[in-house]
C-alpha positions in Angstrom: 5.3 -3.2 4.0 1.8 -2.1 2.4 2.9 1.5 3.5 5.6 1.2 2.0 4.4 -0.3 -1.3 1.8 2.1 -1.5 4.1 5.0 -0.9 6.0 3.5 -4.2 3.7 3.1 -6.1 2.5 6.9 -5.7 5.8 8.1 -6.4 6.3 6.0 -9.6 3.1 7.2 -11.0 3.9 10.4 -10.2 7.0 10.2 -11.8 5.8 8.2 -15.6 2.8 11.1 -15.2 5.7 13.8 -15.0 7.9 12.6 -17.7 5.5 10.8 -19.8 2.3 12.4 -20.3 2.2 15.6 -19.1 5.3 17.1 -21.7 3.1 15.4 -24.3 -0.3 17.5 -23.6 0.3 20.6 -21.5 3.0 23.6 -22.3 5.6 24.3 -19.8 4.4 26.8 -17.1 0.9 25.1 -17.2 2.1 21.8 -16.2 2.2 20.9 -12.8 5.0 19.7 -11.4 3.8 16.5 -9.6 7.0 15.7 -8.0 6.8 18.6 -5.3 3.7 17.2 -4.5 4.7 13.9 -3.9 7.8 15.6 -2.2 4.9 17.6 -0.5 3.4 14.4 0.5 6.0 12.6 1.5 7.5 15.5 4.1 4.7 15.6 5.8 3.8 11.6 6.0 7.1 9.5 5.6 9.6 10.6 7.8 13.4 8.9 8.2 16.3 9.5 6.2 14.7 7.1 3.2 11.9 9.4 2.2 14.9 12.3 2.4 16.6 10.0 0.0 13.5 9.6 -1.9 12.8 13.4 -1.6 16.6 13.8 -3.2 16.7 11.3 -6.0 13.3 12.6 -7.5 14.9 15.8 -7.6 17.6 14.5 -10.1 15.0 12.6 -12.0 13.5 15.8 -12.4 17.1 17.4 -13.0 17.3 14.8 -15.5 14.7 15.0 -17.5 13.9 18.6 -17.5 17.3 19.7 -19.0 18.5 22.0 -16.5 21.2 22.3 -14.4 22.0 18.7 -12.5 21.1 19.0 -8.9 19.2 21.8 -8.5 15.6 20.7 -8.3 17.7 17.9 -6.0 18.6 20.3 -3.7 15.5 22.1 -3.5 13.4 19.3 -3.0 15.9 17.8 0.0 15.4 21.0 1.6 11.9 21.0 0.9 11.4 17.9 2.5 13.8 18.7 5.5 11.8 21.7 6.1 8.5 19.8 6.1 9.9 17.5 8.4 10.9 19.4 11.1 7.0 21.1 11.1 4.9 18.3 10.5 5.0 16.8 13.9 2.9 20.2 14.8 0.6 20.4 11.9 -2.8 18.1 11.5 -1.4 16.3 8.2 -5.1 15.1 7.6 -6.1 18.0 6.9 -6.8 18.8 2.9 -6.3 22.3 3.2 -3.2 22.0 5.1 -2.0 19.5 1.8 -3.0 22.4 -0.2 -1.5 25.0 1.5 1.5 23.1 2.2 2.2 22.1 -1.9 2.0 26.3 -2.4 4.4 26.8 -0.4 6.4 23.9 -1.7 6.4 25.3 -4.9 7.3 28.9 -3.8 10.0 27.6 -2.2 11.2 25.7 -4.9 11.0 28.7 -7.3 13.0 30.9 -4.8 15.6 28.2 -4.0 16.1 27.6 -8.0 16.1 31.7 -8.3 18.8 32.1 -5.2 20.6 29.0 -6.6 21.2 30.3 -9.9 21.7 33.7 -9.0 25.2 32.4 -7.1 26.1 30.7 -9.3 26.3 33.1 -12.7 25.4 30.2 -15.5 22.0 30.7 -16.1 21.8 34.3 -17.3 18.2 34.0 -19.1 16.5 31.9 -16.7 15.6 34.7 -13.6 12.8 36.0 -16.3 11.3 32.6 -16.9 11.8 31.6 -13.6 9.8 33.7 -12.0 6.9 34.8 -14.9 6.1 31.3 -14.8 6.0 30.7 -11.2 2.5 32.3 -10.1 1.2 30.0 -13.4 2.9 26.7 -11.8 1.8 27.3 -8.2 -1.9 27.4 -9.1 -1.5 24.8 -11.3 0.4 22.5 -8.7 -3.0 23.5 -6.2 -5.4 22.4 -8.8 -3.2 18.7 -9.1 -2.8 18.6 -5.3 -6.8 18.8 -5.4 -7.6 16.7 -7.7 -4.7 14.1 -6.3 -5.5 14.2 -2.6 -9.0 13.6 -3.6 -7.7 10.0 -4.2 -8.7 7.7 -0.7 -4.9 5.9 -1.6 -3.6 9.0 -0.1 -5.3 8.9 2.9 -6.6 12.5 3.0 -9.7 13.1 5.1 -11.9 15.8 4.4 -12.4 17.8 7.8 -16.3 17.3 9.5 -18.3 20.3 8.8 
């Protein structure tokens, strides 16, 4: 029950940070996009089908409040987290590299996954330009939050022994 309180909590922050703050302060492609790395977090720690729900509903949160097309961030962050899950049984999840390492891929992933999504689907004509100009901006700035974040002792990320 604590896990599971804890793991709440972290995604509810993440989510008034997202939606709240951040859009207030920070311009679009420097703003990191917390969500992939509680997504991030959450493929490699939770696993069942309710942190794949979880994993799916912040994705049309996000789909929500961003503006853009409904269930595409949904989408991409189920299969983010479906991906995650099927590797993280092999991978040292302590590790804070690995977290880091793991959220830039996330959020390649997620930027190719909204590209190949909208390039099937011809609706978003102007969006491939943005799309990918500001991805190289949002993966170093998703690094620098999954730092700073996984930093935090509540996520339970051990430093390696040197």
């Amino acid at each position: 029950m604590i896990k599971f309180l804890k793991t709440a909590i972290i995604v509810y922050a993440a989510l008034l940070v997202q939606v709240t703050v951040l859009p207030a302060y920070i311009a679009d492609p420097f703003k990191p996009n917390l969500l992939i790395v509680v997504v991030a977090y959450l493929g490699l720690r939770e696993g069942g089908w309710g942190a794949a729900l979880a994993a799916f509903f912040l994705g049309l949160i996000a789909d929500c409040f961003s503006g853009i097309y409904l269930g595409l961030s949904a989408f991409s962050f189920l299969s983010i987290h479906l991906l995650l899950r099927k590797v993280a049984d092999r991978l040292y999840t302590d590790s804070l590299y690995l977290m880091l390492l793991v959220v830039v891929l996330a959020t390649v992933v997620n930027g190719l996954v909204h590209l190949v999504l909208l390039l099937l689907f011809p609706v978003g004509a102007g969006t491939y330009a943005t799309l990918l100009a500001g991805l190289l901006p949002q993966v170093l700035v998703n690094a620098l939050a999954a730092s700073l974040l996984f930093g935090i002792p509540a996520f339970g990320v051990r430093e390696e022994a040197r």
